[in-house]
C-alpha positions in Angstrom: 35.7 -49.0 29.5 39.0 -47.2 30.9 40.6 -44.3 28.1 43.7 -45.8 29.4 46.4 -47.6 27.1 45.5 -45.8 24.3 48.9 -43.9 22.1 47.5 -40.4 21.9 49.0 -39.0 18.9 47.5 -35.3 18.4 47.0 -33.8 21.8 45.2 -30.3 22.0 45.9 -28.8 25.7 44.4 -25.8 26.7 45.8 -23.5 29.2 43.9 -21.1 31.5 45.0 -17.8 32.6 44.5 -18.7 36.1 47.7 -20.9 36.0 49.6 -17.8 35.2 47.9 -15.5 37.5 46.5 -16.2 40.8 45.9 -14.6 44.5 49.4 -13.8 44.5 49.9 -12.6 41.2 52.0 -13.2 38.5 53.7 -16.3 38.1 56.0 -17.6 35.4 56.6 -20.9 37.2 54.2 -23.2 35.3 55.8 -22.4 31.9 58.7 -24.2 33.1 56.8 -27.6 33.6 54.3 -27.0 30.8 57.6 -26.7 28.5 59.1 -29.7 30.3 56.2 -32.1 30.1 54.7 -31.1 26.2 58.8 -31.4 25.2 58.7 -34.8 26.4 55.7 -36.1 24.5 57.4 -34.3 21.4 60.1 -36.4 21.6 57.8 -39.9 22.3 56.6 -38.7 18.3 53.6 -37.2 19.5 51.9 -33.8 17.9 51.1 -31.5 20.9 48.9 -27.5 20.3 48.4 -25.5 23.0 45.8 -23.3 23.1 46.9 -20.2 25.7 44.6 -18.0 27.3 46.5 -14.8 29.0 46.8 -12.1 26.7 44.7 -10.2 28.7 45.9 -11.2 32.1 49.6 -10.2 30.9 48.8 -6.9 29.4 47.2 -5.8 32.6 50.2 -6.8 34.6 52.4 -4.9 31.9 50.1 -1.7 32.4 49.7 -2.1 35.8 45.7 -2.2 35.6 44.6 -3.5 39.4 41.1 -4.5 37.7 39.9 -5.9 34.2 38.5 -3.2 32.3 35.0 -2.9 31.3 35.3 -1.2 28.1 36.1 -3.1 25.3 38.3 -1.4 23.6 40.1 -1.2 26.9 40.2 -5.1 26.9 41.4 -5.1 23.9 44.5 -2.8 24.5 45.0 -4.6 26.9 45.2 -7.8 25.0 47.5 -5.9 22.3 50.3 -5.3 24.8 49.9 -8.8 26.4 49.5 -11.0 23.5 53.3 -10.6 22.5 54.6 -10.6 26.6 52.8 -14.2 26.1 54.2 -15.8 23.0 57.5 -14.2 24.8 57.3 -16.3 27.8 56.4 -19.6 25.7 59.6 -19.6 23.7 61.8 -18.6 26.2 61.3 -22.1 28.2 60.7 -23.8 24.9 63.6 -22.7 23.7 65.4 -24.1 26.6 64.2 -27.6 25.3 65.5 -26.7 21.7 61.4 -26.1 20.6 60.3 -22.9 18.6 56.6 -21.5 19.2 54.1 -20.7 16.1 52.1 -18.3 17.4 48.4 -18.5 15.7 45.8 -15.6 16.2 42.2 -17.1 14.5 38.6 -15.5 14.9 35.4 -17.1 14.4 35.3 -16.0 11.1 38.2 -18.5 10.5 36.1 -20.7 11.2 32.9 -20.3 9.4 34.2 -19.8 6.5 35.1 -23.4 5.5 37.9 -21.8 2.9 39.5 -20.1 5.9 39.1 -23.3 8.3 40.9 -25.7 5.9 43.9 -23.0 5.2 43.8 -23.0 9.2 44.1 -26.7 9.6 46.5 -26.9 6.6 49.0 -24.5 8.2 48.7 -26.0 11.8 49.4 -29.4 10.1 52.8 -27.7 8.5 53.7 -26.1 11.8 53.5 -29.5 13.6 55.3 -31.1 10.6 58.3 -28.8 11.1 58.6 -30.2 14.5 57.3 -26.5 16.4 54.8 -26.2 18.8 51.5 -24.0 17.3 50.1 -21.8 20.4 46.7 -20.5 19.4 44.8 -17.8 20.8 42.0 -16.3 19.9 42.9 -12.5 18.2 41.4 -10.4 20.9 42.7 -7.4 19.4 39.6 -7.9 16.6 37.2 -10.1 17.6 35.3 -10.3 21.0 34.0 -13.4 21.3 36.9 -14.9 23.5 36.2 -11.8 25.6 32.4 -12.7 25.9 31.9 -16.6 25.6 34.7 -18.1 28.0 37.9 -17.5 28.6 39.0 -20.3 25.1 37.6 -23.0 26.5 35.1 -23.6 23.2 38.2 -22.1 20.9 40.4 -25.4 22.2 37.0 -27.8 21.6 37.1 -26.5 17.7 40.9 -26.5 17.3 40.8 -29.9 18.6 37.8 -31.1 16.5 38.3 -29.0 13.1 41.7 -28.0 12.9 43.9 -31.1 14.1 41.5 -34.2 14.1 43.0 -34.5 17.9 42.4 -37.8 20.0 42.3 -35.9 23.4 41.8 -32.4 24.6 43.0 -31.4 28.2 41.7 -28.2 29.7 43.9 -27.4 32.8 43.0 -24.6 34.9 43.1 -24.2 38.8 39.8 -25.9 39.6 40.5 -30.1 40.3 37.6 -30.7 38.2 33.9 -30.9 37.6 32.5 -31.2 41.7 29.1 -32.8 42.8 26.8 -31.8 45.4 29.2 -32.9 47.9 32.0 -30.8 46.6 33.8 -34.0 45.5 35.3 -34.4 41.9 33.6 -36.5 39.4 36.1 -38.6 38.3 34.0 -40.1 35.0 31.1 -38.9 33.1 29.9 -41.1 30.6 27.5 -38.9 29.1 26.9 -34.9 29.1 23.2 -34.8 30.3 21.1 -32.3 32.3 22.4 -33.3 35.5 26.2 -33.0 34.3 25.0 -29.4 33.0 23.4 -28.2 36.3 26.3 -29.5 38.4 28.4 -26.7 36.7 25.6 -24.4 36.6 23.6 -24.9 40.0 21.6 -21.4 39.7 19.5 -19.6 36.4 22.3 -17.2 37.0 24.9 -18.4 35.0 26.3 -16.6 32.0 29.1 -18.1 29.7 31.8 -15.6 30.3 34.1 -19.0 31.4 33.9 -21.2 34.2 32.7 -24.8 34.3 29.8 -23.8 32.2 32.0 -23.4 29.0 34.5 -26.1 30.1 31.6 -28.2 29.7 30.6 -27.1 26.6 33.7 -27.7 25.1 34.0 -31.5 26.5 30.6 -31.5 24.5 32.3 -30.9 21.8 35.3 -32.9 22.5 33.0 -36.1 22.9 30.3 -35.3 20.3 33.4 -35.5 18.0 34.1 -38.7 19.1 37.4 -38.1 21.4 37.8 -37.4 25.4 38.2 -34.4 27.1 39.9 -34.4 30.9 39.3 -31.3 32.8 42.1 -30.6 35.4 44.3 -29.0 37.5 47.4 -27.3 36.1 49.2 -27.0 39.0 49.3 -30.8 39.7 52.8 -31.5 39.1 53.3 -34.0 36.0 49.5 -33.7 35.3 49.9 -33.6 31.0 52.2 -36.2 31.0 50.1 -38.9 33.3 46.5 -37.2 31.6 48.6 -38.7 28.1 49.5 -42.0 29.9 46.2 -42.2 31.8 43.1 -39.3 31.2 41.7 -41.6 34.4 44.5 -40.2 36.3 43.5 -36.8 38.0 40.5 -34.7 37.0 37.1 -35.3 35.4 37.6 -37.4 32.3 34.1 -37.1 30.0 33.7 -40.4 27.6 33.2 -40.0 23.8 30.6 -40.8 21.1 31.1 -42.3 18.3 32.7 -39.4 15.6 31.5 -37.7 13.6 33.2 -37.2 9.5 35.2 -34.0 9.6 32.3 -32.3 7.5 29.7 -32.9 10.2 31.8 -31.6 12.7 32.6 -27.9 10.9 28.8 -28.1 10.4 28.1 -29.0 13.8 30.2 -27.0 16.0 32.4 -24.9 13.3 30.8 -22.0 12.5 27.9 -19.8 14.3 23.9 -20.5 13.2 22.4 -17.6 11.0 19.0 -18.3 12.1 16.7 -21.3 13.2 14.2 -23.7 12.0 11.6 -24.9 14.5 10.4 -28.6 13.1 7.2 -30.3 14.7 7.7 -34.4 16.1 7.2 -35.8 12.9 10.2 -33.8 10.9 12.0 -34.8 14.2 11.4 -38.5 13.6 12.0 -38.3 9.8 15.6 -36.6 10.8 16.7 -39.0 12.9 15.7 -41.7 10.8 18.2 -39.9 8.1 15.5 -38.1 6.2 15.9 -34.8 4.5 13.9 -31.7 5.9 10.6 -30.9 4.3 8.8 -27.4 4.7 5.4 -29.6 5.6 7.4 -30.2 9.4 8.3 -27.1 9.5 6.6 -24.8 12.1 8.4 -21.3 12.4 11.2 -19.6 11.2 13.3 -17.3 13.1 15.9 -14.8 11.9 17.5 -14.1 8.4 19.9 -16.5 6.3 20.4 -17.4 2.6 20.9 -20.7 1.0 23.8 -22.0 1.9 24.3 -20.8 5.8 24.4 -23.0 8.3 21.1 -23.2 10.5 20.1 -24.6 13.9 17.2 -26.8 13.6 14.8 -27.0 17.0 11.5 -27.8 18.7 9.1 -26.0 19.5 10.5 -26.3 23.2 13.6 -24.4 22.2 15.7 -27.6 22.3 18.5 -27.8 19.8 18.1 -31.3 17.8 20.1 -30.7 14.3 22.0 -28.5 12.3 22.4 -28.4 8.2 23.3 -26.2 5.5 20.1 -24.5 4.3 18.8 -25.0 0.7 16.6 -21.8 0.5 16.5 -18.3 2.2 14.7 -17.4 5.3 12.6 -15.3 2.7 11.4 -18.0 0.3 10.9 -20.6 3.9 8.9 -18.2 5.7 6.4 -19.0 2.5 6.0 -22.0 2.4 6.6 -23.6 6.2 3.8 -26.1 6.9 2.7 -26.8 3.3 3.5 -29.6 0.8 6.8 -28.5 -1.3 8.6 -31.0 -3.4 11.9 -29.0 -2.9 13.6 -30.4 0.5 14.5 -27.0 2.9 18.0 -28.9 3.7 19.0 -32.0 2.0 19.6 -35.4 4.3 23.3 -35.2 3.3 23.4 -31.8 5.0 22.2 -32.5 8.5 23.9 -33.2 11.5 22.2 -34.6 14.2 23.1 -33.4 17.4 
């Protein structure tokens, strides 16, 4: 089944820093066609939200640091003085196309909190409706998980899923896509699976601080969610505009699942775990079968949440299987795992299978 034909309506595209900044340093010159190309699918009535990485990049050209600092409240200056040099270089060449830039600064927090997440998606929804173009980022100056977990690449995945409803993300950086063993791109991947995973992480070395680890991750969550993800090179000229016409067309194009509700995915992907629930096979069976969790499948608890957090649920070989809104405390579980309880620990309607 070809992606192609389809009218892609809400389009998240995520830029990478390494389009603005390269071996020969600073470059304004992809601004010009990213302005060009996302102008022209305006116009065709289509909703387009970039998500920007850069901040960082820009305030260390601004304060001439030769290397990325290692503090982080260094990093964070940093992204202070860049953040604004940014948003400055997106209007100026949307501007030229008669488009004004929303610039949107969002933590995780903004996330987990559903509250917070809907207000999010609610003022993202008015932006596009005005006709401007929303450029998220994540707000470097406060939080530090962009700084730690990959360079946006998940904060695009979670726009896309929770805060527009998109039908395709885009990540473009300056790789061509996801390579095999032979250094060629994989053109179609039909399903995220271990192989796929240790093709962008050939060694135990690997740490998600961006790369093709987290660009992976995020077409996980791209496709879980039930739309595709095309990882590809920015520099291709026209490559938005044919990825929109055709996500065949250049890069690694990963297939979607069938979708999950909007619910499932904030619980899935929206906000971070506060602690984990290791199940035995037979809890496993009775999720899957759309079951609610009992404490009698229940083998360990680990770490501290109350009722009403949002848990990961696992095997015993630490592989990640569920996640669901718990109905009691870490406390009052850690009592009675393993035995008969009529009370279910998460309710069937508060599972997500994963």
């Amino acid at each position: 089944m070809k992606e192609s034909g389809k009218n892609y309506k809400r389009i998240v595209i995520k830029i990478g820093s390494s389009l603005f900044f390269g071996q020969e340093g600073l470059s304004e010159h992809p601004m010009a066609g990213i302005a060009e190309q996302v102008s022209g699918l305006i116009r065709e009535g289509r909703r387009v939200v970039i998500v920007s990485s850069g901040a960082i990049a820009w305030g260390m050209h601004a304060l001439s640091m030769k290397a990325r600092p290692r503090e982080l409240s260094a990093l964070q200056a940093a992204a202070a003085v860049g953040q604004h040099l940014l948003m400055g270089q997106y209007q100026k060449y949307f501007e030229k196309k008669a488009l004004h830039c929303a610039q949107i600064l969002l933590t995780w927090d903004d996330f987990g909190d559903r509250k917070r997440c809907l207000n999010a998606r609610n003022t993202i929804a008015s932006v596009l409706a005005l006709g401007c173009i929303p450029v998220v980022n994540e707000n470097d100056t406060i939080s530090t998980d962009e700084i730690r977990f990959g360079d946006n690449d998940q904060l695009s995945a979670l726009v896309a899923s929770n805060l527009v409803s998109a039908d395709l993300l885009i990540i473009l950086s300056d790789v061509d896509g996801l390579l095999d063993k032979d250094k060629k791109v994989v053109r179609v991947v039909p399903e995220i699976d271990h192989e796929v995973k240790m093709l962008a992480c050939p060694t135990d070395k690997c740490t998600s601080v961006g790369g093709m680890i987290t660009k992976i991750e995020a077409a996980k969550i791209a496709v879980d969610s039930g739309f595709p993800c095309v990882i590809a090179n920015g520099r291709t000229k026209g490559v938005i505009t044919s990825l929109v016409r055709d996500p065949d067309a250049y890069g690694t194009l990963f297939k979607p699942k069938a979708g999950l509700t909007e619910r499932e995915r904030w619980m899935a992907f929206g906000t971070k775990t506060k602690g984990r629930i290791v199940v035995d096979d037979g809890a496993r069976q009775a999720l899957i079968n759309r079951k609610s969790l009992l404490a009698v499948g229940i083998v360990a608890v680990e770490g501290h949440f109350e009722a009403g957090d949002i848990v990961s649920i696992r095997l015993g070989r630490g592989i990640e299987i569920a996640r669901g809104k718990a109905g009691i405390s870490s406390r009052q579980l850690d009592k009675i795992k393993g035995a008969h309880f009529d009370k279910e620990v998460i309710h069937r309607d508060n599972i997500v299978i994963l």
